[in-house]
C-alpha positions as CSV (number, residue, x, y, z in Angstrom):
1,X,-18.5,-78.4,-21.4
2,X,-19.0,-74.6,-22.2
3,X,-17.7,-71.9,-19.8
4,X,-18.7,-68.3,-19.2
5,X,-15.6,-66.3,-20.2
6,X,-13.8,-65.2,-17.7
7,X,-12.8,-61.5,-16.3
8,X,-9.6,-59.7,-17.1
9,X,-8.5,-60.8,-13.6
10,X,-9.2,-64.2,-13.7
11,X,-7.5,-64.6,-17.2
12,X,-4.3,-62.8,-16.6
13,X,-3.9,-65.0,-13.6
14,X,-4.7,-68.0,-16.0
15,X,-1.9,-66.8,-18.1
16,X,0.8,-66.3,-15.2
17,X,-0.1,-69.9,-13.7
18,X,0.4,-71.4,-17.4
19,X,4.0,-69.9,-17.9
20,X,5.3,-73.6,-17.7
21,X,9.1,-72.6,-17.8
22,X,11.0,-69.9,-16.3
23,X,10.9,-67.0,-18.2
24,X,14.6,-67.7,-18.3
25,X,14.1,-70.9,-20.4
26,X,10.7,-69.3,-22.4
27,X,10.9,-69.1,-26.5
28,X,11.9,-65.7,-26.7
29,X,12.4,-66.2,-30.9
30,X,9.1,-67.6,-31.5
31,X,8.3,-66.7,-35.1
32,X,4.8,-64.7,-35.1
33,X,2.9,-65.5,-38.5
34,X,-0.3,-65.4,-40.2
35,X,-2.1,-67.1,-42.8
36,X,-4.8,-66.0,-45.7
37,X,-4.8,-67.6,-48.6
38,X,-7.4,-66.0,-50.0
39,X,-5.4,-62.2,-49.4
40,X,-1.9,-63.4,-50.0
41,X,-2.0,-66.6,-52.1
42,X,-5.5,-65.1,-54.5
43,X,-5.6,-61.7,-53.5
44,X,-3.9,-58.3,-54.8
45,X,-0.1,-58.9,-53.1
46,X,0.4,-54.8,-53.5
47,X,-2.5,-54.4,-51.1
48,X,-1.9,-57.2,-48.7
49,X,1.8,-57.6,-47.9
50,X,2.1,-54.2,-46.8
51,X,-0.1,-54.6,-44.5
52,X,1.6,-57.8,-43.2
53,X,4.9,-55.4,-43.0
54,X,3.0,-53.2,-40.8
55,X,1.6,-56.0,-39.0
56,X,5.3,-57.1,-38.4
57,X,4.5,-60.5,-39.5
58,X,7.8,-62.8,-40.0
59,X,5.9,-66.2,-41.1
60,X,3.0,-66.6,-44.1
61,X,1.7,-69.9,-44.0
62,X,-0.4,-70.9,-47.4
63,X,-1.2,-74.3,-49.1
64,X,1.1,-75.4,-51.7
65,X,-1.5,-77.6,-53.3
66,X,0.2,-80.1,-55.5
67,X,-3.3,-80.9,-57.3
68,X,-7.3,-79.0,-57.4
69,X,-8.1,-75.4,-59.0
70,X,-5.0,-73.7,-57.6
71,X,-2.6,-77.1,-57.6
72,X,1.1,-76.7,-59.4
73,X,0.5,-80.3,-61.3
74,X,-2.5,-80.5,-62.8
75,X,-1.3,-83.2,-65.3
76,X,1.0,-86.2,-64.9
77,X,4.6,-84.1,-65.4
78,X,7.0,-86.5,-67.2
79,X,9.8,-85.8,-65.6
80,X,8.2,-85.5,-61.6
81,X,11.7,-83.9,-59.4
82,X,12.3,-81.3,-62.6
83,X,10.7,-78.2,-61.3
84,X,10.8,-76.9,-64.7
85,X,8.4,-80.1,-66.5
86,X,6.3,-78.3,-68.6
87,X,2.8,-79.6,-66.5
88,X,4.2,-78.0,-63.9
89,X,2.7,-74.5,-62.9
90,X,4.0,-72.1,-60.4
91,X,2.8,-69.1,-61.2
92,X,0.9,-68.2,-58.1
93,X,3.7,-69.3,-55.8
94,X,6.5,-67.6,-57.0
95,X,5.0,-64.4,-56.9
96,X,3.9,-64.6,-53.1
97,X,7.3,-65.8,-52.3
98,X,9.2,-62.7,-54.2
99,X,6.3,-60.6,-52.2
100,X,7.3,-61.9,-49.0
101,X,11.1,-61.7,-50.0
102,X,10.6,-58.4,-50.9
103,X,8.9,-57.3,-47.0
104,X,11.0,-59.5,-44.9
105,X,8.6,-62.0,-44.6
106,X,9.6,-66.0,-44.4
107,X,7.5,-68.8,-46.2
108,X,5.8,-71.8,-44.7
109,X,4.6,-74.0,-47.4
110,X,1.6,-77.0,-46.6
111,X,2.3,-79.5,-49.3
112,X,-1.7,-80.7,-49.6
113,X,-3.8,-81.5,-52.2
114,X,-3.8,-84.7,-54.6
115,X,-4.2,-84.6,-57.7
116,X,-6.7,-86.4,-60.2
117,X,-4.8,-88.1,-61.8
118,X,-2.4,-89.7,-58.5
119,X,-5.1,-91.5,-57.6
120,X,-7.7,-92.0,-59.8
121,X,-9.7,-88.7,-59.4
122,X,-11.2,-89.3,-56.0
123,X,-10.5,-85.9,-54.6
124,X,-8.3,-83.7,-53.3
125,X,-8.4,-84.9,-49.9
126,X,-7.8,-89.0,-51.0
127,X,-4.1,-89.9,-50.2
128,X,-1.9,-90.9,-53.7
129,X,-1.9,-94.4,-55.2
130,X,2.0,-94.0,-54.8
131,X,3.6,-92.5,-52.7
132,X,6.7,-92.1,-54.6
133,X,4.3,-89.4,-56.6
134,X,4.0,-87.2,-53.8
135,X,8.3,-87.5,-52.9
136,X,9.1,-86.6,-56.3
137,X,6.8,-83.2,-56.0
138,X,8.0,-82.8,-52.9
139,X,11.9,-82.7,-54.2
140,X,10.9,-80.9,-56.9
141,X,9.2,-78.0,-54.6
142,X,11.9,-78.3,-51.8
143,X,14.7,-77.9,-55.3
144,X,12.6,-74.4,-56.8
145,X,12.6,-72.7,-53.8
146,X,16.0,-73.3,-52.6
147,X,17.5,-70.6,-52.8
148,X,19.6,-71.2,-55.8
149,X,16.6,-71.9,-58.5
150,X,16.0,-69.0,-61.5
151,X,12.2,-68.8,-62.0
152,X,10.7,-67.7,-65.1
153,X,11.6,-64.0,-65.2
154,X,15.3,-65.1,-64.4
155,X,15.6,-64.1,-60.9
156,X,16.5,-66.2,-58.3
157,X,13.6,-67.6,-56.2
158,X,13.9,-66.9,-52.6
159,X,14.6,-69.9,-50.3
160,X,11.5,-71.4,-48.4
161,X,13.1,-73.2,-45.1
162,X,9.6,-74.2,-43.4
163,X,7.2,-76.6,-44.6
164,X,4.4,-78.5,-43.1
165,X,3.2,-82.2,-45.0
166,X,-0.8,-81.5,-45.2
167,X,-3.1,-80.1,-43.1
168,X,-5.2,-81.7,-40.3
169,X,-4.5,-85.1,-41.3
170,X,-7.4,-86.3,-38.3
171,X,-10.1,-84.5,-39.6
172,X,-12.1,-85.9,-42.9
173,X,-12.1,-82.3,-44.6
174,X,-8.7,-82.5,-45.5
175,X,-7.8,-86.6,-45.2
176,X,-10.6,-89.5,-46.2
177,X,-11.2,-92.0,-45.0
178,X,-10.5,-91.3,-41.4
179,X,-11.1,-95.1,-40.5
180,X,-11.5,-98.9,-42.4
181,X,-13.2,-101.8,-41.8
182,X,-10.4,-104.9,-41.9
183,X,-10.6,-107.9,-40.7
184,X,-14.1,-107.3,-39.1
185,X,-12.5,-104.6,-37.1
186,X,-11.6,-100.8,-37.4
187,X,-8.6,-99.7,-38.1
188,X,-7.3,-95.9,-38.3
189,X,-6.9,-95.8,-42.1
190,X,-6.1,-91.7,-41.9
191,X,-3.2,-92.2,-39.9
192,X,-2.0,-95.7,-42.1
193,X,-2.1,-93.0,-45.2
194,X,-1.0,-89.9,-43.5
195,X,2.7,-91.9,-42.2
196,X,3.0,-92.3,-45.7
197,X,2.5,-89.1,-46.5
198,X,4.9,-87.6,-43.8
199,X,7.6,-90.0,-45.0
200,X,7.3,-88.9,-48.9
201,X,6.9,-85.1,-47.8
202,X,10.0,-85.7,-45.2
203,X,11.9,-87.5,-47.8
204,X,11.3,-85.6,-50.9
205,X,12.4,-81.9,-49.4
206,X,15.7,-83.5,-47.6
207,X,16.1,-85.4,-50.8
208,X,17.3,-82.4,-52.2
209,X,20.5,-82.2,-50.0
210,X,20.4,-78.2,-49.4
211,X,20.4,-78.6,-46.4
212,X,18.2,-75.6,-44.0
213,X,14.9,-76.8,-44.2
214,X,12.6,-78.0,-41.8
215,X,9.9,-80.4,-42.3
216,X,7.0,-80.5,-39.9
217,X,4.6,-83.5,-39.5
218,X,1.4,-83.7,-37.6
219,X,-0.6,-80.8,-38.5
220,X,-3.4,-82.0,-36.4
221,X,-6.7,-80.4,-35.6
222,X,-7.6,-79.9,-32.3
223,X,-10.5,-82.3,-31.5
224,X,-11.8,-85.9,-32.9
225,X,-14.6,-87.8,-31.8
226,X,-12.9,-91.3,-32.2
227,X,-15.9,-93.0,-33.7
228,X,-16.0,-94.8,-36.6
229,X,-19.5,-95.2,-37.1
230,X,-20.8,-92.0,-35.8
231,X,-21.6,-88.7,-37.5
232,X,-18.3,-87.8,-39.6
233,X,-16.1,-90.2,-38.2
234,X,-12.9,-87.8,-37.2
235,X,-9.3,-88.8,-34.9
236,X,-8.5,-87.0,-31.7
237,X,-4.7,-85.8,-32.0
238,X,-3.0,-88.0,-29.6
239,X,-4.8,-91.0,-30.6
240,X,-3.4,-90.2,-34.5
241,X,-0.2,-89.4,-33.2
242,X,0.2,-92.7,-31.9
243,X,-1.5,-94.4,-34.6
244,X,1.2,-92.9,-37.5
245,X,4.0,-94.0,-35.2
246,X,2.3,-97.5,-35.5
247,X,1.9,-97.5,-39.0
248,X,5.6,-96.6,-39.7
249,X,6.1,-92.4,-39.4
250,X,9.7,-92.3,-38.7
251,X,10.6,-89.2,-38.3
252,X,10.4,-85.4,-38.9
253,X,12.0,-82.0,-37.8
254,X,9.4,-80.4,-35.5
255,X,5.7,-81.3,-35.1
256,X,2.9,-78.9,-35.8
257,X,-0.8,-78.6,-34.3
258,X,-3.7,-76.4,-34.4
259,X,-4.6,-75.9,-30.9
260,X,-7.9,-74.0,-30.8
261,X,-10.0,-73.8,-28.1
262,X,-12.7,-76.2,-27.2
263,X,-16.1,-75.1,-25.5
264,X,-17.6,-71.6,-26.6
265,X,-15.9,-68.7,-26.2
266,X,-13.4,-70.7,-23.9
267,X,-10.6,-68.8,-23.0
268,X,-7.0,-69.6,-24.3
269,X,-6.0,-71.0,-21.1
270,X,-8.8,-73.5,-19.9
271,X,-8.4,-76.9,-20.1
272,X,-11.0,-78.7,-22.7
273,X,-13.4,-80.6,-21.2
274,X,-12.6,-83.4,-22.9
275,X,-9.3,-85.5,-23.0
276,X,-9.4,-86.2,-26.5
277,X,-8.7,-82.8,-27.5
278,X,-5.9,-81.0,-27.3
279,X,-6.1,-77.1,-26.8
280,X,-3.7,-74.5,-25.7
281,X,-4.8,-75.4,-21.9
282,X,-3.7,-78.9,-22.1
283,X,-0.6,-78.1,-24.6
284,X,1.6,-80.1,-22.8
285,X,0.0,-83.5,-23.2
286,X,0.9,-83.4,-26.8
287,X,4.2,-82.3,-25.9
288,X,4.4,-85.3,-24.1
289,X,3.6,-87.6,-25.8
290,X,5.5,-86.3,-28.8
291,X,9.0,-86.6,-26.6
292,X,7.6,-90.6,-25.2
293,X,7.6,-91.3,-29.1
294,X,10.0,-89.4,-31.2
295,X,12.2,-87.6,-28.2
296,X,12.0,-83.7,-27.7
297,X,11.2,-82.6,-30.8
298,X,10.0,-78.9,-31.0
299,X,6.5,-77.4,-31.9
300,X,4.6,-75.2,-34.4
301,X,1.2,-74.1,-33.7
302,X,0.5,-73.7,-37.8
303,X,-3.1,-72.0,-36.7
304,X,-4.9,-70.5,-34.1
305,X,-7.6,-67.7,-33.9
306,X,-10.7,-66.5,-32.4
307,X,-13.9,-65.8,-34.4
308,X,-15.9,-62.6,-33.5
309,X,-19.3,-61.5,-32.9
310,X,-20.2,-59.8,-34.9
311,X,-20.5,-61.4,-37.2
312,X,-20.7,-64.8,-35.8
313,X,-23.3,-65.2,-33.3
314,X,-22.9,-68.6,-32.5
315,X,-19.0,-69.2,-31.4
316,X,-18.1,-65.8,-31.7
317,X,-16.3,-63.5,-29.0
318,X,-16.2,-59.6,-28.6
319,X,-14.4,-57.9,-30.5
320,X,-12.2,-56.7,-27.6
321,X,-12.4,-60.4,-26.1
322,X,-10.6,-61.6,-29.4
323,X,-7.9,-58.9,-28.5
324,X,-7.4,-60.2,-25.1
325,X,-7.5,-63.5,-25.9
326,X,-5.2,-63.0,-28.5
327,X,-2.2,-61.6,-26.5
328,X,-3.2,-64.6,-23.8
329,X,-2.6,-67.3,-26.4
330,X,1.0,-66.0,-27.8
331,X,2.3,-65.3,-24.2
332,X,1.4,-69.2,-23.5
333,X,3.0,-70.2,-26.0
334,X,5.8,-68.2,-26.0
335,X,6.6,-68.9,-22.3
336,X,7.4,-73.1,-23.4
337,X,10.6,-73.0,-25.1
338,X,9.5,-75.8,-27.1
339,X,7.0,-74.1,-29.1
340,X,8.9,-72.3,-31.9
341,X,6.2,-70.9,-34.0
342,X,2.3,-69.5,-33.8
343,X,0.2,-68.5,-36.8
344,X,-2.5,-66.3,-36.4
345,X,-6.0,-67.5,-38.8
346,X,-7.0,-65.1,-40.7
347,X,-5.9,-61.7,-41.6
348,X,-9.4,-60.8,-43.0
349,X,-13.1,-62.3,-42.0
350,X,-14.1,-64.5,-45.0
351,X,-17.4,-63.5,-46.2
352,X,-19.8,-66.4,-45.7
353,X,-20.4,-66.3,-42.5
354,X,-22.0,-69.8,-41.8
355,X,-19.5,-71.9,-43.9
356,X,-16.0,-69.1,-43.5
357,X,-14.3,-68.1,-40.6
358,X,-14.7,-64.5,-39.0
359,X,-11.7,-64.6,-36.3
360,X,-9.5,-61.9,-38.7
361,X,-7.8,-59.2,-37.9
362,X,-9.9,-57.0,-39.9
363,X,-14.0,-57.5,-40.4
364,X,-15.4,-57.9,-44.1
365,X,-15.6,-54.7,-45.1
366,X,-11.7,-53.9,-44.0
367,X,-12.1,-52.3,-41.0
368,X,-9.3,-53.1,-38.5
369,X,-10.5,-55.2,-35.5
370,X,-8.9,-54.4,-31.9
371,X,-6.8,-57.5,-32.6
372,X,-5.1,-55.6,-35.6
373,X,-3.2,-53.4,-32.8
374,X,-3.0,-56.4,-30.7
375,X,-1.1,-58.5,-33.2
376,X,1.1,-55.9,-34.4
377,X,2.7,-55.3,-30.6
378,X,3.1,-58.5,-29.9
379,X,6.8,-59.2,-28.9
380,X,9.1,-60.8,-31.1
């Protein structure tokens, strides 16, 4: 159910009832991050990464797509854990981890993304034929950017210590199909391929035997409608969380979610009005449920943002609203000491405004938002 949004009063009060722990026990190193592929990953790195510096950014999240336009292994590689095969291509990764090296900025990698030819061109977003296919990449990743690997110009390659296996596993975007008729019933075929997929990611980057990194599993989106037959058939976060346990996840380093908020313009604090969705207002519930199945493992909340009006008429908030709401969100999370990360989506309003998002720190055009001052004095 929508809400009006509230006053400054109201939400401040919102924010001191959800301060779940003492402030004694709150995450006071929660990592503050961002992601924008399209500046960082595509974009002009001399432009952008000063401008994360000034943000005081400490995490960039981007895609590592293993296949697609932008993936390292377009072609079968011959020898899948070398990170020097010859199908294998880089290029664009290396040179946004020696960016972010070189302005204090840590990685977090999203292994996503099959390619063609693992199983048998269906698209990006089909799981692998093997599995094995997707462990091997994931050692060989995990192996170049360990700290100890010479790239191409015969530097070392920075170590990358976070990393997420895919993105929003319970949404059809990103993971098809969501469910599978068997047996004359429905079964929740997303989260039978994406326990697969956690255990090859999970696998592949311990596999190497560094030692440092952390693996995050999950990567949920925030909603799901839980309906096989309706209109784009989608997961609801605790649902797919306890389907993957079913279907054999065993295990991973901290789990990862994308909390956004449910009704329009709802504020960062307000419970969604629905119990298959799982906001920042209803936070713990996840958290829950994660420690009844796997034990107290730790969260990341991989994305998070508010889209403004202008330019988006239809979800959009104020432009100071996004401000406000912004500092709201980080100080709930960083008040539960189990939340250990929040990334901030996007640095810069994508142009389309009907398919993109528009909840950046800076409009189209480049002009800085309210949130751009917001961001940058948040604590860390």
């Amino acid at each position: 159910m929508c809400r009006k949004p509230w006053g400054l009063a109201a939400t401040l009060f919102v924010v001191a009832s959800l301060a779940v722990p003492a402030a004694a026990t709150a995450s006071r190193h929660m990592l503050v991050g961002i992601q924008d592929e399209a500046n960082t990953l595509y974009g002009n790195p001399d432009q952008t990464f000063p401008i994360l510096k000034r943000l005081r950014t400490q995490v960039l999240r981007v895609n590592l797509y293993w296949g697609g336009r932008f993936g390292v292994a377009l072609e079968r590689p011959i020898n899948p854990t070398n990170p020097r095969d010859p199908a294998y291509d880089w290029t664009l990764y290396d040179r946004t981890v020696n960016y972010a090296a070189q302005y204090g900025i840590k990685m977090l990698f999203s292994i996503y993304g099959t390619p063609g030819w693992a199983n048998k061109h269906r698209g990006l977003n089909r799981a692998p034929t093997s599995f094995s296919e997707l462990q091997k990449f994931a050692y060989a990743a995990a192996r170049r950017y360990s700290g100890r690997f010479r790239g191409d110009d015969g530097r070392r390659l920075p170590k990358v210590r976070f990393w997420t296996a895919w993105n929003e596993p319970n949404n059809p975007i990103f993971l098809f199909p969501q469910y599978r008729r068997l047996h004359g019933r429905w079964i929740i075929q997303s989260a039978r391929d994406y326990a697969r997929i956690c255990n090859a990611i999970y696998d592949g980057i311990h596999g190497t035997k560094i030692g440092g990194e952390l693996v995050a599993c999950g990567v949920t989106g925030p909603h799901g409608n839980d309906s096989p037959t309706g209109f784009r058939p989608s997961v609801s976060p605790l649902r797919f969380l306890r389907a993957a346990k079913a279907a054999g996840m065993r295990r991973f380093d901290v789990y990862a979610h994308h909390p956004y908020y449910g009704g329009k313009r709802q504020a960062p604090g307000t419970p969604p009005g629905s119990r298959r969705s799982v906001t920042l207002g209803n936070i713990g519930l996840l958290l829950r449920e994660i420690t009844r199945l796997y034990g107290p493992k730790h969260l990341w909340i991989t994305e998070y943002g508010y889209q403004t009006n202008p330019p988006d008429r239809t979800i959009g908030v104020s432009l100071a609203r996004q401000a406000l709401y912004l500092n709201e969100a980080f100080a709930i999370a960083r008040r539960n000491p189990r939340i250990d990360m929040m990334v901030w989506f996007l640095l810069r309003d994508e142009p389309n405004v009907p398919a993109g998002w528009q909840s950046g720190l800076f409009d189209v055009r480049g002009h800085r938002k309210p949130a751009y001052n917001a961001f940058r004095r948040l604590p860390h």
